[in-house]
C-alpha positions as CSV (number, residue, x, y, z in Angstrom):
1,X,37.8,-83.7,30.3
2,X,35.6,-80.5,30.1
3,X,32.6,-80.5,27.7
4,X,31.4,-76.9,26.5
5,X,28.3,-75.8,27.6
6,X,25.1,-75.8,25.7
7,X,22.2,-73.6,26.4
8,X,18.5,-75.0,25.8
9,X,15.4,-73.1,26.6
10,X,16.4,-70.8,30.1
11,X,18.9,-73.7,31.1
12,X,22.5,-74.6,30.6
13,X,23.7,-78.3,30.3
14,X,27.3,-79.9,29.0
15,X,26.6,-80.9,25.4
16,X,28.2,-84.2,24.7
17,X,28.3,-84.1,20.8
18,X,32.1,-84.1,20.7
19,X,31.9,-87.9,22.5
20,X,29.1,-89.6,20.5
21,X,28.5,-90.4,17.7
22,X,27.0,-87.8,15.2
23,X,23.2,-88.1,14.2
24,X,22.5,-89.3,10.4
25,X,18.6,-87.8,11.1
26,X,16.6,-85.3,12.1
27,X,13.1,-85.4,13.8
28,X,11.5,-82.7,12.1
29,X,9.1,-81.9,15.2
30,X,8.8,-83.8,18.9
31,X,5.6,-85.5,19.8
32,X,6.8,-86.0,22.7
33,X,9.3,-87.4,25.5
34,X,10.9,-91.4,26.8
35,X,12.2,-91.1,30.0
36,X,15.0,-94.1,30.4
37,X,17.3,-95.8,32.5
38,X,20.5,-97.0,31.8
39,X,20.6,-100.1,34.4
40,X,24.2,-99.5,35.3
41,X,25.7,-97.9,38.0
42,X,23.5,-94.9,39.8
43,X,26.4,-93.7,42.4
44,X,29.7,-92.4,40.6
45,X,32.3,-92.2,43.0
46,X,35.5,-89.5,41.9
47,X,38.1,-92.2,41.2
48,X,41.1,-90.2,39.7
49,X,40.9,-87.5,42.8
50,X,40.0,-84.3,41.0
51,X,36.9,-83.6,43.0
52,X,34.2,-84.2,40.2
53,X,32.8,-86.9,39.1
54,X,32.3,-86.0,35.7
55,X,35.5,-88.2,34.0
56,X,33.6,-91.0,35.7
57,X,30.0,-89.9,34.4
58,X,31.6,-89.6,30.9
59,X,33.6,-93.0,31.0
60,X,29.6,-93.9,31.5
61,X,28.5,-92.2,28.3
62,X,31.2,-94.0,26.2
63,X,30.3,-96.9,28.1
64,X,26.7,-97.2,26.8
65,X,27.6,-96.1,23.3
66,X,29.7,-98.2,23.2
67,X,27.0,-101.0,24.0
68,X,24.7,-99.4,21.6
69,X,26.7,-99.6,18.7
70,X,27.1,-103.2,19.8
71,X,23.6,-104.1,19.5
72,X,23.9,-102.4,15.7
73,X,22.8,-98.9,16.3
74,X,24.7,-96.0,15.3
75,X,25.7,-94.4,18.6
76,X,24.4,-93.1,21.5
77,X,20.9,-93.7,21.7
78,X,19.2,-90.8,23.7
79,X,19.4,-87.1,22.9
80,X,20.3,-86.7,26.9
81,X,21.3,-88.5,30.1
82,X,21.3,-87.4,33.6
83,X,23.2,-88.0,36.7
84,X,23.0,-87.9,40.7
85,X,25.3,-85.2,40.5
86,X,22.7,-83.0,39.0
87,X,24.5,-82.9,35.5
88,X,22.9,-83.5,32.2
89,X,24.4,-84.0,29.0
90,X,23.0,-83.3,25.8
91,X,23.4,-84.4,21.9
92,X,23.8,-80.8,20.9
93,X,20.1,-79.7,20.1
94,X,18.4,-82.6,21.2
95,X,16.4,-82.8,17.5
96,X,18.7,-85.9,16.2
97,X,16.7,-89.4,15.7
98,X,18.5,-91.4,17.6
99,X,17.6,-95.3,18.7
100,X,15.7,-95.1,22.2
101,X,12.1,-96.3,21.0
102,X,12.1,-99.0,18.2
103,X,9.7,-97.0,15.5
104,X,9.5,-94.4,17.0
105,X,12.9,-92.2,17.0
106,X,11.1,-89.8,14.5
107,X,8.8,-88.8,16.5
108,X,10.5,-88.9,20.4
109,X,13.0,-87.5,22.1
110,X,15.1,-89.8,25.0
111,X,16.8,-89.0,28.2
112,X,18.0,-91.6,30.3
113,X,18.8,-91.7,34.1
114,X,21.8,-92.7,34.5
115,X,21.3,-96.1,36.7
116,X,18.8,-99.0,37.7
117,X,15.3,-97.9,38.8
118,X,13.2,-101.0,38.4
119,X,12.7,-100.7,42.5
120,X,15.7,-98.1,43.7
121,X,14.2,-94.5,44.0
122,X,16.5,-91.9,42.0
123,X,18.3,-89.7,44.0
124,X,16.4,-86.3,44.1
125,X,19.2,-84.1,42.2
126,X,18.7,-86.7,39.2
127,X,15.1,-86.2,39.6
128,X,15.1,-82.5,39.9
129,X,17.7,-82.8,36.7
130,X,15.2,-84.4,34.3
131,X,12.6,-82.2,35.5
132,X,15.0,-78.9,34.3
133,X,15.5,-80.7,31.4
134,X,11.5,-81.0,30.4
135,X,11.3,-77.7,31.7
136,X,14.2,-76.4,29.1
137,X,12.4,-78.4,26.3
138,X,9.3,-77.5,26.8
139,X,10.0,-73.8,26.4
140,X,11.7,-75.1,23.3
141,X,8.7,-77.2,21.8
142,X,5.6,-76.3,23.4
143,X,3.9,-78.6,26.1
144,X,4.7,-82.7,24.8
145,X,4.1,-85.6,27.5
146,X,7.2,-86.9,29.3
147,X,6.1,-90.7,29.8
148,X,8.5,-94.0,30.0
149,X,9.7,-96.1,27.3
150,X,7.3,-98.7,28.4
151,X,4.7,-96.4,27.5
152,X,5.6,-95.4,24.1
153,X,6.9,-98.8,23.1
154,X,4.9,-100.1,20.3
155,X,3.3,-103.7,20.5
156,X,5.9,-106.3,20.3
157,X,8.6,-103.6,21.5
158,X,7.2,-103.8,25.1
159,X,9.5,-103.1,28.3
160,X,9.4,-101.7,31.5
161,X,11.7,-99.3,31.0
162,X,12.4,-96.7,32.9
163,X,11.3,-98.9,36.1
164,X,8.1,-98.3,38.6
165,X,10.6,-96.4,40.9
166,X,12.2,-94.0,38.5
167,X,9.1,-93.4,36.3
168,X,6.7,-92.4,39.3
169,X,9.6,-90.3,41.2
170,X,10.5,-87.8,38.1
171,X,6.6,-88.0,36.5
172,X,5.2,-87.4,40.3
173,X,7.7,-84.3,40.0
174,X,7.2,-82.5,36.7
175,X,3.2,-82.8,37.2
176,X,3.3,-81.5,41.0
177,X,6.4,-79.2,39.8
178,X,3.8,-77.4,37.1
179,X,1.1,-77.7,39.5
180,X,2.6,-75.3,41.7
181,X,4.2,-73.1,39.1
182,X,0.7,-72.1,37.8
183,X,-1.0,-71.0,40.8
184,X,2.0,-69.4,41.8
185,X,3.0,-72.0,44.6
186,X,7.0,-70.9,43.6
């Protein structure tokens, strides 16, 4: 299955808004960025032989929308996901409300890496994937903090979401990633 393209800021991704579930609201502005994890599979192998694992990564998608309608949400519940292979995959232009951080939907914006990263390190494409991704919204919206659901999870919500391995591999990224852009270390 081929998902068209969607351009955001300088970057393209695959917008998945013909798969999920449409978005009933609208954040009217972004205070700022959840980074996720989905704690399922990290490593998609190409299992019908076409020489992409995208069928595989989408199968994923449905998968966890799939779940979150289970648990009573609408749909999917982050406005992107992103993969080992480097892909991400977007809810058209990212500014639905959809159900990542309970209370706080309005306000955030969620991308989830695809897999478990309480203690596995993400690959570096998925790393380097989330960190295009900030990059793209930020061009978009102006500077906003990128920190982990655990973070922005209100008391009673808490969680340690996105994991210790996954939150200081793509955090450790962006800052040192901007660190270098502005003295002109790229």
């Amino acid at each position: 299955m081929m998902l068209p393209e969607i351009v955001l800021g300088d970057e393209v991704f695959l917008d998945m808004s013909t798969i999920i579930s449409p978005n009933r609201y609208r954040r009217d502005a972004t205070m700022g960025i959840a980074l996720h994890h989905s704690v399922g599979a990290a490593h998609f192998l190409d299992r019908n032989w076409n020489g992409t694992t995208m069928d595989e990564e989408i199968s994923h998608i449905k998968g966890i929308e799939a779940q979150h309608l289970g648990q009573g949400f609408e749909g999917f519940g982050y406005n992107a996901i992103a993969f080992e292979s480097g892909r991400v995959y977007v809810a058209g232009d990212c500014m639905g409300a959809r159900a990542h951080v309970a209370s706080r939907n309005g306000e955030l914006e969620g991308i989830c890496m695809a897999g478990d990263y309480r203690s596995l390190r993400p690959a570096q494409t998925l790393v380097e994937a989330i960190a295009r991704y900030y990059r793209a919204r930020v061009t978009m919206l102006g500077v906003v903090p990128i920190r982990g659901h655990r973070e922005w999870a209100l008391p009673g919500n808490e969680t340690t979401c996105p994991g210790d391995a996954g939150l200081s591999a793509v955090i450790g990224a962006i800052y040192t990633s901007a660190i270098a852009q502005e003295f002109g270390m790229t």
